[in-house]
C-alpha positions in Angstrom: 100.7 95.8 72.7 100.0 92.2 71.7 97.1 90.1 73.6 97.8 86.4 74.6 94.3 83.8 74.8 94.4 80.9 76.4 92.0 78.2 76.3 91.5 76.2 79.4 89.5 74.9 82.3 92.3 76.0 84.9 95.4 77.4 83.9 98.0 77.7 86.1 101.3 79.7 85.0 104.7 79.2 86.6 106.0 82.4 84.9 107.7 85.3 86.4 108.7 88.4 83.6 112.1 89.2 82.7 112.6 92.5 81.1 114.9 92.2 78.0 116.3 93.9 75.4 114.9 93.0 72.0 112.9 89.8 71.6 114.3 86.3 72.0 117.4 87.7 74.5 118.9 84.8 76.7 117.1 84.2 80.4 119.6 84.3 83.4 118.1 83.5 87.0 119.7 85.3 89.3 121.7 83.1 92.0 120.0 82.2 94.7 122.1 83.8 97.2 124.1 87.6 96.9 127.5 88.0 96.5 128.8 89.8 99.9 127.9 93.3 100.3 129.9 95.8 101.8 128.3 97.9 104.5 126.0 100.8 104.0 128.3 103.9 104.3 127.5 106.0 107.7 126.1 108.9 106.7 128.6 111.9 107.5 127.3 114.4 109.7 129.0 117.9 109.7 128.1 121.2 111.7 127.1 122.7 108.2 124.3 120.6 107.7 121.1 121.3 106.7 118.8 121.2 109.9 116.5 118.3 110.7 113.6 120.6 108.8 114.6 119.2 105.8 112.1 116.4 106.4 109.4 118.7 107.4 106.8 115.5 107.5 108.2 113.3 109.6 105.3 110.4 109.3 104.1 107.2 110.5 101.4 104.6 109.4 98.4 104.4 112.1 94.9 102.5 112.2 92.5 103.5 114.2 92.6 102.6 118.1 96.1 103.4 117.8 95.9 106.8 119.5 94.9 105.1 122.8 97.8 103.3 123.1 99.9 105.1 125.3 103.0 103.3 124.2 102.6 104.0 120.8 102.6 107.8 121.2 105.2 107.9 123.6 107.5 105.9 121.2 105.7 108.3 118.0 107.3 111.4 120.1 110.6 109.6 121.0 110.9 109.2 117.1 110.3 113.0 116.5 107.0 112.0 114.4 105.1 115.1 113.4 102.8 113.6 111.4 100.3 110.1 111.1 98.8 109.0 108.4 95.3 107.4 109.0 93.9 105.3 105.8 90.1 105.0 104.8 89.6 102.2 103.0 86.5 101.6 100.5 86.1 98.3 99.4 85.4 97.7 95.7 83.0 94.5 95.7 83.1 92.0 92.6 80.2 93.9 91.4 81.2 97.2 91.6 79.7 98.3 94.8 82.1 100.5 97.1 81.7 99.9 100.8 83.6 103.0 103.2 85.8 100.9 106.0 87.6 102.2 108.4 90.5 98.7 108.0 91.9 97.1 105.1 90.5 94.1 104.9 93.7 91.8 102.5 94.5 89.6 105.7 92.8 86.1 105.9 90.3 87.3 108.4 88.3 88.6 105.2 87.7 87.2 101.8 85.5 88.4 98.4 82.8 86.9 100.1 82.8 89.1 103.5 80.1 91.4 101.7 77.6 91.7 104.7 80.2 91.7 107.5 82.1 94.4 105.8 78.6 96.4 105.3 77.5 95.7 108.9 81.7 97.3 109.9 80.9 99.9 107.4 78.2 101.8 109.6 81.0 102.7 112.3 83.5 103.9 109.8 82.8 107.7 109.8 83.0 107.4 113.8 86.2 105.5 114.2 87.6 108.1 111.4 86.5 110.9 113.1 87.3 109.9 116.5 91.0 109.0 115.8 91.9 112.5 113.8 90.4 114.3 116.8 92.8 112.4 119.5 95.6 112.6 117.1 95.1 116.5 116.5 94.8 116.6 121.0 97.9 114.7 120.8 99.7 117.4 119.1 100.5 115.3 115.6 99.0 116.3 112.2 96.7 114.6 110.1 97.0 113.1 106.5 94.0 111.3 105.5 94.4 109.0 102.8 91.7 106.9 100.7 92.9 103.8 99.3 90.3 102.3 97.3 90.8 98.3 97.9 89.5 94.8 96.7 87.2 93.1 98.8 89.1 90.7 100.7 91.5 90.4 97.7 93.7 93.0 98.2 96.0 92.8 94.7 93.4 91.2 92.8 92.5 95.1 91.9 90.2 95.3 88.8 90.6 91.3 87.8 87.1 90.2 87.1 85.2 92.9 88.3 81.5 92.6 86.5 80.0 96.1 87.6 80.1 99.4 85.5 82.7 101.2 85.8 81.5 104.0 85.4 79.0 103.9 88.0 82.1 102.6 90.5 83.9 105.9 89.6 80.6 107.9 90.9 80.4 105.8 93.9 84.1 107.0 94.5 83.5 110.7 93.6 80.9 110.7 96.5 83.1 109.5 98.6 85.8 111.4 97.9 83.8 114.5 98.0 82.1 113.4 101.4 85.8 113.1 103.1 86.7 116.2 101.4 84.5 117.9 103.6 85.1 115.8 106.8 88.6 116.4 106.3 88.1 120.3 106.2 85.3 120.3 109.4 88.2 118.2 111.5 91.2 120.7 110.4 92.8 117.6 108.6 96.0 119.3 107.4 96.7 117.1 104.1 94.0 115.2 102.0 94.7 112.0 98.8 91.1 111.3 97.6 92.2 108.1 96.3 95.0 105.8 96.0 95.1 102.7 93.8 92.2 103.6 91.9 94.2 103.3 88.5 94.7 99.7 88.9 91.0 99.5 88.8 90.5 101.9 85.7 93.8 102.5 84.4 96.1 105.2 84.5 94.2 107.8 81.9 90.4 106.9 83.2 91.5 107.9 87.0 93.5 110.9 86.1 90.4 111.9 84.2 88.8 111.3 87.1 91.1 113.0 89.6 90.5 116.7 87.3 86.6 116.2 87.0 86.5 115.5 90.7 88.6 118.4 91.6 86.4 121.4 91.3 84.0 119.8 94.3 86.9 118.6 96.5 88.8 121.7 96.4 85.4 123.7 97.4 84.9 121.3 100.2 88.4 121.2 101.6 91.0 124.0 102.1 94.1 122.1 103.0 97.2 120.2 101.1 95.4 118.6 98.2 98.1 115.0 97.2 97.9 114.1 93.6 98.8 110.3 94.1 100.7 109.0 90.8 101.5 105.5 90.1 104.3 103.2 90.3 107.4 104.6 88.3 110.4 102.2 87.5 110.5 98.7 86.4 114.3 96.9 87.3 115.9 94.8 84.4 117.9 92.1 86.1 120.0 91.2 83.6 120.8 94.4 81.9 120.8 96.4 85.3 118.4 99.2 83.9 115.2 100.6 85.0 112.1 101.3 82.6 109.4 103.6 82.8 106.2 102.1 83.7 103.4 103.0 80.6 100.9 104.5 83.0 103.3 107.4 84.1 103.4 108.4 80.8 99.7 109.0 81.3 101.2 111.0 84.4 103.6 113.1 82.1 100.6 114.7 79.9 98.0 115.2 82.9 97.0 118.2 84.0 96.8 118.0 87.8 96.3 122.2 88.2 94.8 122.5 91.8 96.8 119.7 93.6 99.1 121.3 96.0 101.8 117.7 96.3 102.8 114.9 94.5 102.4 111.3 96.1 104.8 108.9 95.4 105.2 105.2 96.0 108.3 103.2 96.2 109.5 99.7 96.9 112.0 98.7 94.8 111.7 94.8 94.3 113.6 92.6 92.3 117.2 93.8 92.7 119.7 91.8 94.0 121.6 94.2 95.6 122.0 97.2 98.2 123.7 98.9 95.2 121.0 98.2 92.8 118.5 99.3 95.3 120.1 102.6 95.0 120.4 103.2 91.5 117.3 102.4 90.5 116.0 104.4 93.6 118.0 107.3 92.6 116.4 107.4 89.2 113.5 107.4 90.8 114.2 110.4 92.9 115.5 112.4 89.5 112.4 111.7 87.4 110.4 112.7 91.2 111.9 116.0 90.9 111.7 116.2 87.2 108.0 116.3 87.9 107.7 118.3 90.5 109.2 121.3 88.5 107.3 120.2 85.3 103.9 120.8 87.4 105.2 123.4 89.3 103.7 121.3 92.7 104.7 122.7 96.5 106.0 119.5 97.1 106.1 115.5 97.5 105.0 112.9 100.1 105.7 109.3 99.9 102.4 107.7 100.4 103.9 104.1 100.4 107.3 103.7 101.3 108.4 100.1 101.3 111.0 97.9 100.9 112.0 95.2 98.1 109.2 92.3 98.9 108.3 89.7 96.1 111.1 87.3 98.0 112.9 86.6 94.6 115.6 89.0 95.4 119.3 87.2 96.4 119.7 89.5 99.8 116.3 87.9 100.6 118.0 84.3 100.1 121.0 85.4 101.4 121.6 83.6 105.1 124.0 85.7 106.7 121.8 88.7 106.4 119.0 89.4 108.7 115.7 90.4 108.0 116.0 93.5 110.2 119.2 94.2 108.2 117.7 94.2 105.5 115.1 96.6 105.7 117.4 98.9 108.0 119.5 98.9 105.4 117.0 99.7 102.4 115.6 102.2 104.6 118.9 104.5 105.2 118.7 104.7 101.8 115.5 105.6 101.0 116.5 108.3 103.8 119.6 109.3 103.2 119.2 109.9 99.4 115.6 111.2 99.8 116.4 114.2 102.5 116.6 117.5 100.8 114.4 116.0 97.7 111.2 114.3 99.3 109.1 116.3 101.9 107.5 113.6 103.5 108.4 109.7 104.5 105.7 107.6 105.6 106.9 104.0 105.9 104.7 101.1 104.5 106.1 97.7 105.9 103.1 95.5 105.7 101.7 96.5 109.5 105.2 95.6 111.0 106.5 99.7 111.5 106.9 99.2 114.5 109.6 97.0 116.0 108.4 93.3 116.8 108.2 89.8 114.8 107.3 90.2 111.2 106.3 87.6 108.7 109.0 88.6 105.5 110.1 87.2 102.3 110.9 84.3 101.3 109.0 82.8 104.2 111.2 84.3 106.9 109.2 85.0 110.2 112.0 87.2 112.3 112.6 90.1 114.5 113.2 93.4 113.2 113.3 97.2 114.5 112.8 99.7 111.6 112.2 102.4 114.5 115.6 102.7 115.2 116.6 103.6 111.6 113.5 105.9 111.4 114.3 107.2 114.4 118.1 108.2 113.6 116.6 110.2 110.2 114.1 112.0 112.2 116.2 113.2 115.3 119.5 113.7 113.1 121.0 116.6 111.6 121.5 114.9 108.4 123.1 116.9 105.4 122.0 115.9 102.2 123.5 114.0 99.3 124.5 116.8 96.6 125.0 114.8 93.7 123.0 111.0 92.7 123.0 111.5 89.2 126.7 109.0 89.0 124.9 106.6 90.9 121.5 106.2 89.1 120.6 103.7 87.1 120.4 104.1 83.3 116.6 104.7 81.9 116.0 102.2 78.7 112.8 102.0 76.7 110.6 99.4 77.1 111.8 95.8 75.6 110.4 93.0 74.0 109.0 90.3 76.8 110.4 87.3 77.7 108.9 84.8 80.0 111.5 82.6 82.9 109.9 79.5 84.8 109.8 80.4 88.6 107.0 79.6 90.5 102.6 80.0 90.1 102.4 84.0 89.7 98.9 83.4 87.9 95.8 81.0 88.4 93.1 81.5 86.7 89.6 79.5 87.6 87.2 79.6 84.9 84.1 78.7 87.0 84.3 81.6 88.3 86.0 84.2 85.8 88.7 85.2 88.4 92.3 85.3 87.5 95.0 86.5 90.6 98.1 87.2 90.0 100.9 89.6 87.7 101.2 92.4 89.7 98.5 94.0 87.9 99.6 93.3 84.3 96.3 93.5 83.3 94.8 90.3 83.2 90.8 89.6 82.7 88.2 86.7 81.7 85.7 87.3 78.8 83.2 84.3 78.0 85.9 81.8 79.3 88.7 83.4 77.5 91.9 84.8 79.6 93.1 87.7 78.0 96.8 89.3 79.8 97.4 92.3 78.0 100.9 93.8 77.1 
């Protein structure tokens, strides 16, 4: 790994990464527009068919105050829902400090300096918690309670510029974890992820560390499905059509995660350019998923974040004659109709918008779309599963050299301040007025 410096009052970069092979390769930019696509395939349904069991977590996303809303419910049981999962969310301040939530607080109604109002929020949190896995459990759905560790009003800026120990933060979030370990267990909460995210904090090594230290406490506090949540997998190489393996998962591959009882998985899949793509690279995905569920012997795996391709660069995204709602119905019968038979749970992650209504999407769309409907077929569906993806999965590569491709501001970095935004976590920070990004 090499380390760039630059010297400047305010730098602003106009750089998006393009993953190549060897150093000094040509830069394409994809068109702005896709080629025509042909139709998603319907999926064939035959009386031999694996029952709709196969998906034996049949999730949604839910905050809190959602379980009074008697049209949500009745729409959760129209969709064959079985399970919700509800989301504490402590907030990692600039200086460390971790504040229990009961809301994420990345929208613009927050920002880094919302320190006492998030505080003042804080002292309802275990209430609220409580209080919705209660009327949840009444309402016949299980629980999954999932801790996503978040930055103060800054959502992706993760660990950039953070001034507090860190090993002191990593206490804080033992506490915690161990203090919803044991809520979870007193209110029969039937699946438990004592943090999510916390690697872009600490890194991938430092959290699993962290995960197997905290283990001994949590599993004596809580008695039900334990999720070890790994990180992002699979990189896409535009040009090359190939998918690399992030570094951090090789962190993953030489863990020890003895006494988790699932795996949870995140997937989105941005920066192809195609439905096609978006299944080969997802079907690689799905292979290494169930190369490490037999390498640590797990029950099973859950998707904690289930997505859709999002950073507005991709040509179906530009492309006019698709819809938005086609778009992510279509990325989602994929994720579906490859996953059943290999994933155990699906718990879609589209930015608040799950339900159907008018979403704000990428590339500055703002349209109507009804992922329920898509959901709904995968839940209520006898739906065999695919028997062979290996022909369509996309090649694995090592890791290239890096080449840089003028796009649009992905970093800004303010050195007034010593906060830098931006790279999708690439690891970027600020020492004495120096900008470090790490490769």
């Amino acid at each position: 790994m090499s380390c760039r410096k630059l010297w400047q009052s305010i730098v602003e970069l106009t750089l998006i990464i393009s993953f190549v092979v060897g150093c000094g390769a040509p830069v394409t930019t994809p068109k702005a527009t896709s080629s025509p696509i042909p139709p998603t395939p319907t999926p064939t349904f035959t009386p031999t068919s694996i029952p709709v069991s196969s998906i034996p977590i049949r999730g949604m996303r839910v905050s809190p105050g959602m379980e009074n809303n008697a049209e949500t419910v009745a729409r959760l049981r129209e969709m064959n829902v079985n399970w919700v999962q509800l989301t504490l969310w402590p907030q990692v301040t600039q200086d460390g400090k971790i504040i229990e939530h009961p809301y994420g607080t990345g929208g613009p109604d927050y920002s880094p300096q919302s320190v006492d109002r998030v505080l003042e929020e804080s002292a309802i949190t275990e209430e609220v918690m409580v209080s919705a896995i209660k009327r949840w459990h009444e309402l016949g759905f299980k629980v999954y309670l999932l801790v996503y560790h978040e930055r103060l009003g800054d959502h992706h800026a993760y660990g950039h510029g953070l001034t507090g120990d860190i090993d002191s933060m990593l206490e804080q979030a033992k506490e915690i974890a161990v203090k919803w370990a044991r809520i979870a267990e007193e209110n029969k909460v039937e699946m438990y992820a004592p943090r999510k995210e916390l690697q872009m904090f600490v890194g991938a090594e430092k959290a699993l560390e962290w995960d197997k230290g905290i283990l001994p406490e949590v599993r004596s506090a809580y008695s039900g499905i334990l999720v070890q949540g790994i990180p992002f997998m699979y990189l896409w190489d535009r040009i090359n059509k190939e998918v690399y393996l992030q570094e951090q998962v090789a962190a993953v591959e030489t863990a020890d995660i003895t006494g988790y009882d699932y795996l949870g998985i995140d997937f989105y899949g941005s920066d192809v350019d195609t439905f096609e793509e978006l299944e080969a690279i997802y079907a690689r995905f799905l292979l290494k998923t169930e190369e490490l569920k037999q390498k640590f012997g797990v029950k099973g795996v859950v998707f904690e974040e289930l997505g859709f391709p999002h950073h507005g660069t991709e040509a179906f995204w530009n492309d006019s004659s698709l819809t938005g709602d086609e778009i992510i119905c279509r990325s989602l019968d994929i994720f579906y109709r490859l996953g059943i038979g290999r994933i155990d749970g699906f718990f879609p992650w589209l930015f608040g918008d799950e339900f159907d209504g008018v979403a704000g999407l990428p590339a500055g769309r703002q349209e109507y779309i009804a992922p329920t409907k898509i959901i709904s077929h995968y839940y209520t569906s006898v739906v065999a599963p695919v028997s062979d993806i290996e022909g369509i999965a996309a090649p694995e590569a090592t890791f290239p050299g890096v080449s840089w491709e003028v796009s649009g501001v992905l970093l800004r970095e303010d050195f007034n301040d010593d906060t830098a935004w931006g790279l999708w976590g690439s690891g970027t920070s600020v020492n004495n007025g120096v900008l470090e990004i790490i490769w």
